[in-house]
C-alpha positions in Angstrom: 102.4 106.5 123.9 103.5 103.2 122.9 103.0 101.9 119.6 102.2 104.6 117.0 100.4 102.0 114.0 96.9 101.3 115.6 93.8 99.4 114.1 90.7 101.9 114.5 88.6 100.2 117.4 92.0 100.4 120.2 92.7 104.1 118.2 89.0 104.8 119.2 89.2 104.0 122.8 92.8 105.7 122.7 91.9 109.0 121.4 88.7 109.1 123.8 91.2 109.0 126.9 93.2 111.5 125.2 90.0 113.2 125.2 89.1 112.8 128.5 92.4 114.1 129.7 92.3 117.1 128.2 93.9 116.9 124.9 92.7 118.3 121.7 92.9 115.6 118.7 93.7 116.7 115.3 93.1 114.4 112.2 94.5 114.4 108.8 94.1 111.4 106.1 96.1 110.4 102.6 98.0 108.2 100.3 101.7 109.1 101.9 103.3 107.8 98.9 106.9 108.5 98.7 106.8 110.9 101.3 109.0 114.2 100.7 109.0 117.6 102.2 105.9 118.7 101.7 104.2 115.9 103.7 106.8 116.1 106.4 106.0 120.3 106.5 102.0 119.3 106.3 102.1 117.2 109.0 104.1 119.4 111.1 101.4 122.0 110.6 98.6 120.0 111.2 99.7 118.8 114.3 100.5 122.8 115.5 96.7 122.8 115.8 96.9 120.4 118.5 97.8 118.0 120.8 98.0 114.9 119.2 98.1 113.7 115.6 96.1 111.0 114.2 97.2 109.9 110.3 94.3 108.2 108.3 96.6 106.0 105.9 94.7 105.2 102.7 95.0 101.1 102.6 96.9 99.7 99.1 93.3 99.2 98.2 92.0 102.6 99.0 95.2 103.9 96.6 94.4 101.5 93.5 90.3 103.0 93.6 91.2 106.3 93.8 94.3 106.5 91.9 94.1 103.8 89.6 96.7 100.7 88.7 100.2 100.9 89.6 99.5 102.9 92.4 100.9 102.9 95.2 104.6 102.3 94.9 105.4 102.2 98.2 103.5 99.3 100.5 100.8 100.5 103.0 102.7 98.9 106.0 106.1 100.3 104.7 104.4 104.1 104.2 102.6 103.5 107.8 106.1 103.0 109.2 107.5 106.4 107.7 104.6 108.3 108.9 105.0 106.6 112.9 108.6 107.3 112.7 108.5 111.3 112.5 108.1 113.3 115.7 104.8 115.0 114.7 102.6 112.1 114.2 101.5 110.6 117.3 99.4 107.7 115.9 98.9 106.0 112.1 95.9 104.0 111.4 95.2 101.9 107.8 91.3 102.5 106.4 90.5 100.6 103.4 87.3 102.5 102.4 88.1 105.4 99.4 87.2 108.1 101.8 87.8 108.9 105.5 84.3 109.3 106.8 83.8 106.3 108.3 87.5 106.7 110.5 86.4 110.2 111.1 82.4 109.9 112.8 84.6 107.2 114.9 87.5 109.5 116.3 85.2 113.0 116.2 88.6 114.5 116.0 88.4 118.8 117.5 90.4 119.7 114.3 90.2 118.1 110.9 93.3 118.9 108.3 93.2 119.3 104.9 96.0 120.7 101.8 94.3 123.9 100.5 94.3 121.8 97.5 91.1 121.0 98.4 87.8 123.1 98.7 86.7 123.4 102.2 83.3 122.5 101.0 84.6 119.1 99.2 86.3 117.9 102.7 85.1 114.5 103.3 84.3 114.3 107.2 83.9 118.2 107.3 80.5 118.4 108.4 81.2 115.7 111.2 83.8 117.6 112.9 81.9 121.0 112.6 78.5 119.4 113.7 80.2 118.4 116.7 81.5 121.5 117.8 85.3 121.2 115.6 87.0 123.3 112.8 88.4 122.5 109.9 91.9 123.5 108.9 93.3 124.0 105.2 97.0 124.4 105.4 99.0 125.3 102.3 101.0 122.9 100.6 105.0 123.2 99.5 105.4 124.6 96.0 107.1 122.7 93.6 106.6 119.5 95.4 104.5 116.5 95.0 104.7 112.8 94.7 104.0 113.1 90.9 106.6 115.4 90.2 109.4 112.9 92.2 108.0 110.1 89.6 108.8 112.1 86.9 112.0 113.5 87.8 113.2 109.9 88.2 111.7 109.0 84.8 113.5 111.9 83.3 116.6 111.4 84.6 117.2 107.6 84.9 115.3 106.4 81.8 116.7 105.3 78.8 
């Protein structure tokens, strides 16, 4: 499929050949900081609902307003490159706004994925996708693992 980290407008024309030809487009969106298993076990879920995943990457931007300063460790260019690299995710694109909407109404993904984290209601881009004929898929999320928890375990263990 060629390169996997695509700016929206060529992702946009992409995913509507993709269309076209058949395939059914899943999307899923976040931070992607220090990713660990339980991304790598999301992701892999999320794209069993269909034929091709499409990563919304939060921008460094989009990180700092939602999750405040000193967030996020890793880069956005070095956390889109992690996400490209594994099998599952077929295509990576960088929004800057603090939600995905806007990415969303562009792609009009069949499937949108969210953790069960969140309430199906509270799903930024949920009524999009459904309006348009989509679903919307909450997929459990690893116990015992999270970004948060890595930080602190580091902390613990390596400070003085």
């Amino acid at each position: 499929m060629g390169e996997k980290i695509i700016k929206r407008e060529a992702l946009k024309e992409k995913v509507q050949a993709l269309k076209r030809a058949g395939k059914k487009i899943v999307f899923t969106n976040g931070c992607f900081d220090f990713l660990h298993v339980g991304h790598v076990r999301y992701l892999k879920a999320a794209r069993a609902h269909g034929d091709v995943l499409v990563v919304g990457l939060n921008s460094d931007g989009s990180v700092r307003q939602i999750k405040g300063p000193g967030h996020p460790i890793v880069p956005e260019d070095e956390r889109a490159e992690v996400l490209a690299s594994l099998a599952c995710v077929d295509f990576v694109t960088v929004f800057d706004e603090p939600d995905p909407a806007m990415i969303i109404g562009i792609l009009m993904p069949d499937v949108l994925v969210k953790g069960a984290d969140w309430a199906e209601d509270a799903i930024v881009g949920r009524d999009i996708v459904q309006e348009a004929g989509g679903r919307v898929v909450r997929i459990p999320l690893t116990e015992g693992v999270s970004t948060t928890g890595m930080i602190e375990k580091i902390l613990a263990r390596y400070a003085d």
